[in-house]
GUGU-618942 format. One record per residue (C-alpha): residue number from 1; x, z, y negated. Coordinates in Angstrom, 1 decimal, always signed. Layout:
N
(node NUM (X Z Y))
...
% end
This chain:
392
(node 1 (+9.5 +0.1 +41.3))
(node 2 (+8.1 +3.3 +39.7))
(node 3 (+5.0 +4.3 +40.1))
(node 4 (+3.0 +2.6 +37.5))
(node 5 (+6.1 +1.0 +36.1))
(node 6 (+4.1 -2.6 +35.1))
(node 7 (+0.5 -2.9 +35.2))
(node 8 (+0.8 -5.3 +38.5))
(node 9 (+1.5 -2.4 +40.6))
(node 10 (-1.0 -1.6 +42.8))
(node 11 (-1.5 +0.9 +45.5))
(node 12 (-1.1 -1.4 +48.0))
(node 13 (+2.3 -2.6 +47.1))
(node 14 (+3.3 +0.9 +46.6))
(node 15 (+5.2 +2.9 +49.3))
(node 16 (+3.3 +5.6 +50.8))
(node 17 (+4.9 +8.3 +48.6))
(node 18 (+4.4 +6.3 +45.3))
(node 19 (+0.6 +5.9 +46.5))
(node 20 (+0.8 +9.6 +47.5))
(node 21 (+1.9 +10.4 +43.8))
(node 22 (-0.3 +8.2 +42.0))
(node 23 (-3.6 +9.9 +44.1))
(node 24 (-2.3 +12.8 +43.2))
(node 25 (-2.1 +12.0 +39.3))
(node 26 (-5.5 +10.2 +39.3))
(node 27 (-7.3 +13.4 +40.8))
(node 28 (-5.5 +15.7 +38.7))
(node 29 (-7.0 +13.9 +35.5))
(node 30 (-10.1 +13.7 +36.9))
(node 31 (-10.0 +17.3 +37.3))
(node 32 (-9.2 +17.7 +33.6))
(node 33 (-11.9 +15.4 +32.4))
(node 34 (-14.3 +17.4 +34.8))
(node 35 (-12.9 +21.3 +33.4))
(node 36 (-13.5 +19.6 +29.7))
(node 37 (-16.9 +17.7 +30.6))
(node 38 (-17.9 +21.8 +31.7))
(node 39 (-16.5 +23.2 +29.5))
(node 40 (-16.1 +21.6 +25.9))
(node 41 (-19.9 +21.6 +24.6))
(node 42 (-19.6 +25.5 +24.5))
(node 43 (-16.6 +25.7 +22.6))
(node 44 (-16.9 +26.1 +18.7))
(node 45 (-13.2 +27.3 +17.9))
(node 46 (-10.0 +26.2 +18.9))
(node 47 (-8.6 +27.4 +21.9))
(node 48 (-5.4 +29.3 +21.8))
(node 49 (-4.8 +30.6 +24.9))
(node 50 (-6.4 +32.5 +27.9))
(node 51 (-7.4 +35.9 +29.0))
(node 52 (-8.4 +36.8 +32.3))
(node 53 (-9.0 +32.7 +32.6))
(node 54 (-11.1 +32.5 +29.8))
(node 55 (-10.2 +30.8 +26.4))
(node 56 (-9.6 +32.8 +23.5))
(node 57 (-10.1 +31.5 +20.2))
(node 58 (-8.7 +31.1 +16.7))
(node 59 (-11.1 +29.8 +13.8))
(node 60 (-8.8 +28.0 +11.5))
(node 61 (-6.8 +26.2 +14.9))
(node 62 (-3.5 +29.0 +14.3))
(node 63 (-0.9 +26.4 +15.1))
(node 64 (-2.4 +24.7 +18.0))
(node 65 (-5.6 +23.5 +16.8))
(node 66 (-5.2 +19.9 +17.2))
(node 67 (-4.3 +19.8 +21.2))
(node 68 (-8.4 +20.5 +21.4))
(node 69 (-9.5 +17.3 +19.9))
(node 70 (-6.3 +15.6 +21.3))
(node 71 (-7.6 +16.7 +24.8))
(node 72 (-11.2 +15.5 +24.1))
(node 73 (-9.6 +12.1 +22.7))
(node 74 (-7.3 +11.6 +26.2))
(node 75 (-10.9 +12.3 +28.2))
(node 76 (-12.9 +9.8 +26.6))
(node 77 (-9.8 +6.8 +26.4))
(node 78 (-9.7 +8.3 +30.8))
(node 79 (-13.7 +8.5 +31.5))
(node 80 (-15.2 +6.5 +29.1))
(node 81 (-17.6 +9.4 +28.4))
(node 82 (-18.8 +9.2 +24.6))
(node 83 (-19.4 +13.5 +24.7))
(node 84 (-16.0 +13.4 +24.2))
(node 85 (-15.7 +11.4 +21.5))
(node 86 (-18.6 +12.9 +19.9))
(node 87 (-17.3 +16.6 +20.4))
(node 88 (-13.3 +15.1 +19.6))
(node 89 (-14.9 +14.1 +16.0))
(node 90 (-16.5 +17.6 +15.2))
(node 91 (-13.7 +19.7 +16.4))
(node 92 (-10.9 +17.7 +14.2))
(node 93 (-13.0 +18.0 +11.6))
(node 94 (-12.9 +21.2 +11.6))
(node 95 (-9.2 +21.6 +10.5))
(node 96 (-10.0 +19.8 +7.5))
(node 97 (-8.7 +22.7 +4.9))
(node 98 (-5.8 +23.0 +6.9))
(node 99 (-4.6 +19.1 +5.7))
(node 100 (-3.8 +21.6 +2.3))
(node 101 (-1.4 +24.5 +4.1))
(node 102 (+1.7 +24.9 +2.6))
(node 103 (+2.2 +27.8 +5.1))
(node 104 (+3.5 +26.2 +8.3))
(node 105 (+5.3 +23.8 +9.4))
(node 106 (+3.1 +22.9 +12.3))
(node 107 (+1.3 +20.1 +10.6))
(node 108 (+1.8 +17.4 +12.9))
(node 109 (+1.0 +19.5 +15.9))
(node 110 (-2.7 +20.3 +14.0))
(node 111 (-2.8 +16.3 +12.7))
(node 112 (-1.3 +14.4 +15.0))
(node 113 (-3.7 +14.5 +18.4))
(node 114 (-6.5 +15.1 +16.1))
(node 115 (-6.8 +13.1 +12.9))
(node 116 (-3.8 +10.8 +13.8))
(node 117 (-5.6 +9.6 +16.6))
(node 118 (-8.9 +10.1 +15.4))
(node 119 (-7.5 +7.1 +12.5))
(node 120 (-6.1 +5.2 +15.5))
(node 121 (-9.5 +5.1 +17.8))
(node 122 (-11.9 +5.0 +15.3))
(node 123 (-10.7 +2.8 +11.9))
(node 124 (-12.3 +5.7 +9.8))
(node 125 (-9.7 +5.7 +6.7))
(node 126 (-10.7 +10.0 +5.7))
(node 127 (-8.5 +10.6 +9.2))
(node 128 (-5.7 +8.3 +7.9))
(node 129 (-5.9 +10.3 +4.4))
(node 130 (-6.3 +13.7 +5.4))
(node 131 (-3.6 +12.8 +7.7))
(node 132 (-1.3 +12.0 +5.0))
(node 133 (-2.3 +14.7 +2.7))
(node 134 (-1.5 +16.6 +5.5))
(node 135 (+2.2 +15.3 +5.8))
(node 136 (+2.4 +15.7 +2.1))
(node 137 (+1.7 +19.6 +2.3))
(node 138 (+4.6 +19.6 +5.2))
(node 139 (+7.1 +17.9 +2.6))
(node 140 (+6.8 +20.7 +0.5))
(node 141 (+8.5 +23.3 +3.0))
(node 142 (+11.7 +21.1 +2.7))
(node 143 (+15.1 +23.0 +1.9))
(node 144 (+17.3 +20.0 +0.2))
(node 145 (+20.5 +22.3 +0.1))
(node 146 (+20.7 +22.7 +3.7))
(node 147 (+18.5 +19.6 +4.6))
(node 148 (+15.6 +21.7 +6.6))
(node 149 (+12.1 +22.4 +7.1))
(node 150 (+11.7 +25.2 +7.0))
(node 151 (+9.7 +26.9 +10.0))
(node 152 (+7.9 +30.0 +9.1))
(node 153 (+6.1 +31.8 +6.3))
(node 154 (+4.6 +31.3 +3.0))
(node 155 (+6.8 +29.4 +0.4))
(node 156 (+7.0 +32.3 -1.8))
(node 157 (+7.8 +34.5 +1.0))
(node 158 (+11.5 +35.3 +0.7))
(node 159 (+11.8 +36.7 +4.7))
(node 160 (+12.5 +33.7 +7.5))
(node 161 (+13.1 +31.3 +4.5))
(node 162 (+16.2 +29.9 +6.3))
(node 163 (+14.7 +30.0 +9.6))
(node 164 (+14.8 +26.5 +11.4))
(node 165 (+12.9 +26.4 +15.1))
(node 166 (+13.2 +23.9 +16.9))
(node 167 (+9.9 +23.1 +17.7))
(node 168 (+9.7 +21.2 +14.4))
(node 169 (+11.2 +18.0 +16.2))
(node 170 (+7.7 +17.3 +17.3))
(node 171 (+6.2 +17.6 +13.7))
(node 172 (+8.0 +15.1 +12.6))
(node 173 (+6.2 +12.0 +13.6))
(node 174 (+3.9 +13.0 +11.0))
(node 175 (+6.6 +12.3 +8.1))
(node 176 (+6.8 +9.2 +10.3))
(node 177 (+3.2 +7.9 +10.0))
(node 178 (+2.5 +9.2 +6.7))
(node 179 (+5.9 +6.5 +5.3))
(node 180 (+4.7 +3.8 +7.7))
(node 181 (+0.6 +4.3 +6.0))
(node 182 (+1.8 +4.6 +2.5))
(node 183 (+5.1 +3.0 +2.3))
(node 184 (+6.8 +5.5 +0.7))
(node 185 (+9.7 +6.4 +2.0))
(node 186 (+10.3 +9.6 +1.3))
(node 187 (+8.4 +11.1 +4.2))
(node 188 (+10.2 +9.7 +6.7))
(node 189 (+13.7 +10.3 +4.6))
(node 190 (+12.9 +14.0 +5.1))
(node 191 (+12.1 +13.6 +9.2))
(node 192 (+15.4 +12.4 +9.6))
(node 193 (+17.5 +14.8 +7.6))
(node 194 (+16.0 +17.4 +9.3))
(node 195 (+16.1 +15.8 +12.3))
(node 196 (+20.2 +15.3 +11.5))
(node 197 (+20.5 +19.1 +10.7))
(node 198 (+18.7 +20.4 +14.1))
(node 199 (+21.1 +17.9 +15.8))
(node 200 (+24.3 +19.0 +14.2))
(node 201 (+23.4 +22.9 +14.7))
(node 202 (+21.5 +23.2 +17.7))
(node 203 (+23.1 +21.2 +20.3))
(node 204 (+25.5 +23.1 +22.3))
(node 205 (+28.6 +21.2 +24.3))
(node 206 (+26.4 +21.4 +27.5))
(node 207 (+23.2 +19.9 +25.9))
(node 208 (+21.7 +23.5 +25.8))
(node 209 (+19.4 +24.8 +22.4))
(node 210 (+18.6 +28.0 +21.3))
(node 211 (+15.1 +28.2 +20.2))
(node 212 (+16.1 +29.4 +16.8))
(node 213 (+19.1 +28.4 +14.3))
(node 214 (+19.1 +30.3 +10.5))
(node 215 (+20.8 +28.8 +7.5))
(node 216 (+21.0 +30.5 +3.9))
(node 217 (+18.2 +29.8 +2.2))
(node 218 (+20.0 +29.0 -1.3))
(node 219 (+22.9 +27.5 -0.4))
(node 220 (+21.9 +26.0 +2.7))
(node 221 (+25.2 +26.9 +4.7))
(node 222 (+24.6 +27.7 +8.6))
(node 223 (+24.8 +31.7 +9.6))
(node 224 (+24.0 +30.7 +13.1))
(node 225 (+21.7 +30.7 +16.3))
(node 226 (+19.1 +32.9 +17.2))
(node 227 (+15.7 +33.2 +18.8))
(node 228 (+12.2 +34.6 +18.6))
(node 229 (+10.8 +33.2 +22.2))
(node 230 (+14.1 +32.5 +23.8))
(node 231 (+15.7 +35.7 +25.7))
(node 232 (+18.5 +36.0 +23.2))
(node 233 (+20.3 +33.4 +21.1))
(node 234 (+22.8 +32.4 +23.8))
(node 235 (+19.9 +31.4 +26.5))
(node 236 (+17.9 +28.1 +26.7))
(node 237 (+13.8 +28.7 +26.0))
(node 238 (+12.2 +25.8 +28.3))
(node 239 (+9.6 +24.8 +26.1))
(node 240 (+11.9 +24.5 +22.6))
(node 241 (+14.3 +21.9 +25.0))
(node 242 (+11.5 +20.1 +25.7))
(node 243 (+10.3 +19.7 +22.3))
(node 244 (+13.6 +18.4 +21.6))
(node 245 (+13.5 +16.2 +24.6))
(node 246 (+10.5 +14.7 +23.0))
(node 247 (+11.3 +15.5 +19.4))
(node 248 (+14.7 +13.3 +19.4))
(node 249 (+13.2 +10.7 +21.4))
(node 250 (+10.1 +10.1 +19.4))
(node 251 (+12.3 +10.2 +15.8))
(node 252 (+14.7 +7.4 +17.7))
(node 253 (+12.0 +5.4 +18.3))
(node 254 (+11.0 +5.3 +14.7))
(node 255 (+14.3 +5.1 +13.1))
(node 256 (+16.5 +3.2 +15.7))
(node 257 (+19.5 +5.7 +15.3))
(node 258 (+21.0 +5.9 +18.1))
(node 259 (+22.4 +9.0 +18.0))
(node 260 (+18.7 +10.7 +18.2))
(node 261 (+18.8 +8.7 +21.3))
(node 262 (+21.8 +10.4 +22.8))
(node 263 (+20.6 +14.1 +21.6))
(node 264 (+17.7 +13.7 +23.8))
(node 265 (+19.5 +12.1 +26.6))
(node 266 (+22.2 +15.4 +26.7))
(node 267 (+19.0 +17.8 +26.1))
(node 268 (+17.2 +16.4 +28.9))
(node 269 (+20.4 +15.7 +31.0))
(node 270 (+20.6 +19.9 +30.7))
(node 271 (+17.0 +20.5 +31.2))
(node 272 (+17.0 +18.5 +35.0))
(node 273 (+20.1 +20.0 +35.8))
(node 274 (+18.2 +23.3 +35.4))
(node 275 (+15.2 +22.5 +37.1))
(node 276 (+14.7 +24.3 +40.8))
(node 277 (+13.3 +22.1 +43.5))
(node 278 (+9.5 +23.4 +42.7))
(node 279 (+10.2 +21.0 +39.5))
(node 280 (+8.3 +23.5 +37.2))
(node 281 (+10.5 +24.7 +34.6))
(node 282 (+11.1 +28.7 +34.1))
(node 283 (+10.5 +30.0 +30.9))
(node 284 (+14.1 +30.4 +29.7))
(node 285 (+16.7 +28.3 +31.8))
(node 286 (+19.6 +30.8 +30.7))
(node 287 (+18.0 +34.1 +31.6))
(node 288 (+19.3 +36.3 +33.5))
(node 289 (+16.9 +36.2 +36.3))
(node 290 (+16.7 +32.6 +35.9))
(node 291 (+16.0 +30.8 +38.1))
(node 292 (+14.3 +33.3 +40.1))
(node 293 (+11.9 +33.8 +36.9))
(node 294 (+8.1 +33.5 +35.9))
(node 295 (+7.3 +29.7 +34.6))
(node 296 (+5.8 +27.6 +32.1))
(node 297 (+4.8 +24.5 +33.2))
(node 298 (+4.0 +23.7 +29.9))
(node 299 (+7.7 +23.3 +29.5))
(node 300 (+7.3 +20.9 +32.5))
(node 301 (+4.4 +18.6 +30.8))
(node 302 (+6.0 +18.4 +27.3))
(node 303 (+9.8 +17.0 +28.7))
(node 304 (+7.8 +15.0 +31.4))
(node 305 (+6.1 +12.7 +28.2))
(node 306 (+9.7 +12.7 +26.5))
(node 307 (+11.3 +11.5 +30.4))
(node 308 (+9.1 +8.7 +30.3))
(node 309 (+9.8 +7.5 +26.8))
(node 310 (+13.3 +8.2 +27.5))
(node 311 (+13.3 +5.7 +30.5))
(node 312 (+11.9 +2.6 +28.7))
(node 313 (+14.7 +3.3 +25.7))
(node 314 (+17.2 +3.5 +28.2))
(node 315 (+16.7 +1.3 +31.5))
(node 316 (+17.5 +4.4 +33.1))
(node 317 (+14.5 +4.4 +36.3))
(node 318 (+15.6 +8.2 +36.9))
(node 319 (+14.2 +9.8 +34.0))
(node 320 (+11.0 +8.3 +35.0))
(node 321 (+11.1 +9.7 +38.8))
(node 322 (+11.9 +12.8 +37.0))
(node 323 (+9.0 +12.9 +34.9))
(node 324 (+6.7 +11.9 +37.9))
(node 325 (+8.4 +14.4 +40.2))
(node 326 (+6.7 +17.2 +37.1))
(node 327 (+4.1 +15.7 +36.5))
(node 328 (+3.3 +15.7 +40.3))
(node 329 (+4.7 +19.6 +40.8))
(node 330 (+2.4 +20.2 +38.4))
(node 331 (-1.1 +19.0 +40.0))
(node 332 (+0.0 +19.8 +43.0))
(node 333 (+0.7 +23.6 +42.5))
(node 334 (-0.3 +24.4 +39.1))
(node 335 (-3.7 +23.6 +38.5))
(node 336 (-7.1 +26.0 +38.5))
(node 337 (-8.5 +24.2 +41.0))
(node 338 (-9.0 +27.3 +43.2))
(node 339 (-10.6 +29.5 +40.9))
(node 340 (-14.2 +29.8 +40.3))
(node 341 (-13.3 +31.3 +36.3))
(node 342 (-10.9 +29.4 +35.3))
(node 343 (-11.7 +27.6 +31.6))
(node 344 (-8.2 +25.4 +31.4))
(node 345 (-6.5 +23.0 +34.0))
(node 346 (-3.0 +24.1 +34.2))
(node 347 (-1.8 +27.6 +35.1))
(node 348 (+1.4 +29.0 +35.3))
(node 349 (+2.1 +28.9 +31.5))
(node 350 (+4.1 +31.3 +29.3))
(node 351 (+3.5 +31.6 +25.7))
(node 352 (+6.2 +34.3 +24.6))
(node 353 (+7.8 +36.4 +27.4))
(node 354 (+9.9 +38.5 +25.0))
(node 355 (+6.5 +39.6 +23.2))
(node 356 (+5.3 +40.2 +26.6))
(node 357 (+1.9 +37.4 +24.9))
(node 358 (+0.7 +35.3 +27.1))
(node 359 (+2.6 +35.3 +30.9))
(node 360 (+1.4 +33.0 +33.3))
(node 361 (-1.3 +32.3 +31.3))
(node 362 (-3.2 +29.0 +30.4))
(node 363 (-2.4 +26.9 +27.2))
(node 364 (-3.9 +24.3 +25.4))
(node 365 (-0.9 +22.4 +24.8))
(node 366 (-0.2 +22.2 +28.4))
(node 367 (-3.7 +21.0 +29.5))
(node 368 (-3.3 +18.6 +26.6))
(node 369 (+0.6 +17.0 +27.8))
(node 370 (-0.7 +17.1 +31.5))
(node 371 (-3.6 +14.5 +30.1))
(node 372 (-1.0 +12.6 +28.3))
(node 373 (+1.5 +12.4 +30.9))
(node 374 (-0.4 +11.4 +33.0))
(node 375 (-2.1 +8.5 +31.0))
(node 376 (+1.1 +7.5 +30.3))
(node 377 (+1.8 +6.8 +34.1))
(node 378 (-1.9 +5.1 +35.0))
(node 379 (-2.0 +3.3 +32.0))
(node 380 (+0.0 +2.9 +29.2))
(node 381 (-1.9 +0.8 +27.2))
(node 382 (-4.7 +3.5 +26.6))
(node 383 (-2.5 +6.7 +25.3))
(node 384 (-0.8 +3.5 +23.2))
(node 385 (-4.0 +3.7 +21.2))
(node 386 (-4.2 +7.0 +21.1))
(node 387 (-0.8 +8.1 +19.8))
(node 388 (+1.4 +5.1 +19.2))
(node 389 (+4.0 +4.6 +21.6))
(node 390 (+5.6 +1.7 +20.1))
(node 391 (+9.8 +1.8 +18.9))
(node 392 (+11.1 -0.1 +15.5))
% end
């Protein structure tokens, strides 16, 4: 059995190296609580990434703003702490005008761990409708001749208006929630034709993505892939196949189709088959250098939490062992534990190596999936409240 496959398993029935792994796991969360229980009552922004080991901030959130609150949520379902919920409540509530952009597709990474959640823990119905409002401003950004989101820019901006990323797999569940709050099905209608048009264009015969894939904007017909954090549009960027991973897996378990299933099952299948022994992703699995390159474990968190949802949908106990065997890498080699500056958890991220922004750096997401992950693995139940793991 898995580490924490039921909630019978106990360190004592466990084999030395599931105990081992589950130590391991319960001190690395501890260590993220402790970093936030420092930290967190100083912060006033959002966190977007670090310098030197210290958070820099954006006012507004940028496109990560809800991994803050999603963070402070995971510590108070782990510790108990009420700080956290306290300071979880004032920091989503400062995306509030963002529930109105039309400018970004990133809506349900701002909305999700924040007001999502913030709905889910606390029964307070202004996070379920600025939530929604929220999913109704991401509708708007959808291309019905070629069946897209699209990704970038304002909507009377003509430049990137074909431009699909795939990152937007993991916006998604917002379409999801917003269908399943107001019974209209429109939201979710949109999810899944986008979610069909990433599948039909991004997967490549060996379950490989490029980070990028443009269409014509008026038409709608595909022109082809490309990339903006990848190396070039032939290579693999970590992090975009493990927000498919994720993506594809998270819109299966609200629609049933099992096709979603099997595009996360090849993009993972391509992502493990990638991985070097360390089990922390590089930044780009198709690089030239790769895999002798610099990494992002933040690639490594993200496809961990879609591993573990994959194994429950598909009875497959090796997706889990993979996810543990990150997860583990991870906080065992990853973490700040042996600096005296360090702001964030989890090291050894890279934001956008082409850009030469943000290598091995610290990023909120990453201390945010690390949490989740690993909540995931000591108990289930509590990131169920959180952010719904449950399948139609």
């Amino acid at each position: 059995m898995a580490v924490g496959a039921s909630p019978t398993t106990t360190a004592s029935a466990a084999t030395p190296d599931q105990a081992s792994a589950t130590r391991t796991l319960r001190q690395a969360a501890d260590y993220a609580v402790a970093k936030l229980r420092a930290v967190a009552p100083g912060v006033t922004a959002f966190p977007v990434g670090t310098k030197f080991e210290k958070w820099t901030y954006s006012q507004n959130g940028d496109w990560v703003g809800g991994f803050w609150p999603g963070q402070l949520w995971l510590a108070w379902l782990h510790s108990g702490e009420e700080q956290f919920k306290t300071l979880a409540l004032a920091s989503a509530e400062k995306l509030a005008p963002r529930q109105n952009d039309t400018g970004t597709h990133d809506l349900g990474f701002l909305f999700y761990p924040s007001w999502v959640t913030a709905w889910r823990l606390t029964g307070d119905e202004k996070w379920k409708a600025g939530a929604v409002q929220a999913a109704s401003s991401l509708i708007k950004r959808y291309n019905p001749a070629g069946r897209f989101i699209r990704a970038w820019g304002a909507l009377s901006d003509p430049n990137n208006a074909g431009r699909v990323i795939m990152d937007t797999m993991m916006n998604l569940d917002l379409l999801a929630f917003a269908s399943a709050q107001t019974q209209d099905p429109r939201y979710l209608e949109i999810a899944v034709a986008h979610a069909k048009t990433a599948q039909r264009n991004f997967l490549r015969p060996d379950g490989s993505t490029p980070h990028v894939f443009d269409f014509d904007p008026v038409t709608g017909a595909p022109i082809g892939p490309n990339t903006v954090q990848g190396y070039s549009p032939a290579s693999c960027w970590s992090r975009g196949q493990a927000w498919g991973v994720y993506g594809f897996t998270t819109i299966h378990r609200r629609t049933g189709d099992p096709e979603f299933l099997t595009t996360a099952r090849r993009l993972a299948d391509f992502a493990l088959s990638r991985l070097t022994p360390d089990h922390v992703p590089v930044w780009d699995y198709l690089a030239p250098q790769a895999p002798n390159d610099v990494k992002d474990a933040s690639a490594g968190v993200i496809m961990a939490c879609g591993l573990l949802d994959l194994a429950e949908l598909t009875h497959r106990p090796q997706y889990r062992e993979s996810a543990l065997r990150i997860l583990t890498a991870v906080s065992r080699t990853c973490l700040t534990t042996k600096s005296t500056r360090a702001e964030a958890s989890v090291a050894r991220c890279t934001r956008n190596r082409p850009a030469e922004d943000g290598v091995e750096v610290s990023l909120p997401y990453a201390d945010y999936y690390l949490l989740e992950g690993i909540l995931r693995v000591l108990d289930r139940r509590k990131v169920d409240r959180a952010i719904d793991l449950s399948r139609v």
